[in-house]
N, C-alpha and C positions, 0 to 999 in steps of 0.2 A: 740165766741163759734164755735164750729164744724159745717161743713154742711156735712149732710147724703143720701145715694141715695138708698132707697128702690125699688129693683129689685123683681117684681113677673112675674115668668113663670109659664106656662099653657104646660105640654107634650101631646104627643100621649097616654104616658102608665106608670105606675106607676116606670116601671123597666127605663124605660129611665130618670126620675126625681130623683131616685136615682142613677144610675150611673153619674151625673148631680152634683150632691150633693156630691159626694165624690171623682169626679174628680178637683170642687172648692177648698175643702178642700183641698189636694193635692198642688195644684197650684195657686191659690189664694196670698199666704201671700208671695211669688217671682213675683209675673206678677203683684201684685199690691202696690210693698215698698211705697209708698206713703201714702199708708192709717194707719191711728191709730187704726182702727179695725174693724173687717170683720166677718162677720153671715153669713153662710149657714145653712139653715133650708129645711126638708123633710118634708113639709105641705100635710096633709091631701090628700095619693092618689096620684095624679098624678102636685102636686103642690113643686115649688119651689122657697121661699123665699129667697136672699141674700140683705144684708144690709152691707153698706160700709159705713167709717164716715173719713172724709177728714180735716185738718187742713180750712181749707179755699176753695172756689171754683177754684182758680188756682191751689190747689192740685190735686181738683175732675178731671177737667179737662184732666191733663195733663195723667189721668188715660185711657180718655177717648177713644185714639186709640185702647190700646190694650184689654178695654170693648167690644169693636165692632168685634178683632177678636176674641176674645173668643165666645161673642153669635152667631159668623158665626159659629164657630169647634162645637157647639152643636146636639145633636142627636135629631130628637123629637118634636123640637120648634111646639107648636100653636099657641102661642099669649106669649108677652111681654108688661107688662108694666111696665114704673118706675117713681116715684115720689121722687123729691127733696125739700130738706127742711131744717131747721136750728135744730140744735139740741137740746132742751133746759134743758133736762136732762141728765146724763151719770154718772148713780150710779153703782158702784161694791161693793162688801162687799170684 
């Protein structure tokens, strides 16, 4: 099964989380070919949710450089955290 890396950011300001949010969009699904599927979420305020789901951990990986420069180009950062994990479910209708 897939492994996943749930990314939550913490901005300065609401307007910075969504400019954040729709510059992923944007850029995301080029900076990161590797992934099977990718969530950018405009959480509550000044929150931002992105979730990435990787064939395997040598996938996630090899994503991992250009993760690090994208959170550097970000506007706003307070606080980052990410948790990884195995995926166990991945329903679509």
């Amino acid at each position: 099964m897939s492994v996943v890396r749930v990314t939550t950011i913490i901005f300065d300001s609401e307007e910075n989380a969504g400019n954040a949010v729709k510059s992923y969009a944007e850029t995301a699904p080029s900076d990161f070919p590797g992934a099977e599927q990718l969530l950018g979420i405009h959480a509550e305020g000044n929150t931002g949710i992105y979730v990435s789901l990787y064939a395997d951990n040598e996938a996630m990986e090899r994503a991992t450089g250009t993760r690090s420069k994208a959170l550097d180009s970000i506007q706003g950062i307070v606080s980052v955290d990410t948790k990884i994990g195995n995926v166990e479910i991945n329903h679509t209708n």
